[in-house]
C-alpha atoms as one frame of an Amber mdcrd trajectory, in Angstrom:
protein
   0.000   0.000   0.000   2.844   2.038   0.507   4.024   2.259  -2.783   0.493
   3.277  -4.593   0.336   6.299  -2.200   3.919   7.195  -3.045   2.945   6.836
  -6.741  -0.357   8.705  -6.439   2.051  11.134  -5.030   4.264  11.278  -8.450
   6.978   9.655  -6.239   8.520   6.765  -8.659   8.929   3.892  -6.511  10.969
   0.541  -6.749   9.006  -1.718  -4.614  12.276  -4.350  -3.379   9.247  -6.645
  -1.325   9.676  -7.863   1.740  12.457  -9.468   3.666  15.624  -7.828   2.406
  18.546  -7.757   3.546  19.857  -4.626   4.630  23.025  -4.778   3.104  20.886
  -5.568  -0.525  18.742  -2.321   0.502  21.762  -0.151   1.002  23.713  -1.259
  -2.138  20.446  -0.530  -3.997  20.304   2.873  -2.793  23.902   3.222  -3.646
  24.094   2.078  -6.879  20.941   3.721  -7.774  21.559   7.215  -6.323  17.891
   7.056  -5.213  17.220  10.303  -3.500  14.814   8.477  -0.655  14.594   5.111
   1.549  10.944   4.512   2.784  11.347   1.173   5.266   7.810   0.184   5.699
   7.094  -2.659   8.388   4.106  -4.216   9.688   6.260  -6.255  12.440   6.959
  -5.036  15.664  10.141  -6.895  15.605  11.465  -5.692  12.979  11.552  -1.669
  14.023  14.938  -1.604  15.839  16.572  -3.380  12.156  14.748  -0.750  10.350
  15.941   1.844  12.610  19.557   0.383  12.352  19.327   0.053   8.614  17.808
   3.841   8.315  20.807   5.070  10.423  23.163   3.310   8.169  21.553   4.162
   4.452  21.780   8.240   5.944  25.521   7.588   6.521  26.180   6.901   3.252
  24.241  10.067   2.269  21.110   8.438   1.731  17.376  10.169   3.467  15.291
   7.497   5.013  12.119   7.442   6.492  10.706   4.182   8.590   7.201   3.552
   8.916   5.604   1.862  11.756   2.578  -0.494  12.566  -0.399   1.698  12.935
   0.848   4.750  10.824  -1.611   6.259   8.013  -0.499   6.316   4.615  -1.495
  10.069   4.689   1.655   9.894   7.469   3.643   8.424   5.344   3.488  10.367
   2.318   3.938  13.764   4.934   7.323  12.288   6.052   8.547  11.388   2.510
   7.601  14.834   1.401   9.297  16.428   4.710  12.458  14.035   4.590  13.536
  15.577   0.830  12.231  19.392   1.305
């Protein structure tokens, strides 16, 4: 769902699914200069990776956002917008 209210936002979006490896996601974002990382996760478990992986993709230059259980997509689309003004 994220990614068709990034698109309906004009945001082009490479949907990588889930379970990837954080090292895949952050030579992605390197070799594709992508200008934002949105981490969406529906797990619990999985927020303090996500947080980890954010921390590391914006040390190699790269803005990243992480969603949470329970955030709108109206949220989400505010933070993307936010993270690249």
């Amino acid at each position: 769902m994220a990614t068709i209210a990034l698109r309906e936002g004009n945001w082009r979006v490479h949907h990588l699914g889930a379970d990837l490896p954080s090292d895949e996601l952050l030579r992605f974002a390197k070799e594709h200069a992508v200008d934002l990382v949105v981490i969406s996760l529906t797990n619990p478990q999985a927020t303090i990776l996500a947080h980890e992986t954010a921390e590391r993709l914006r040390s190699q230059g790269t803005a990243t956002i992480v969603g949470a259980p329970g955030m709108t997509l109206a949220q989400l689309v505010e933070q993307a917008r936010t993270a690249k003004a």
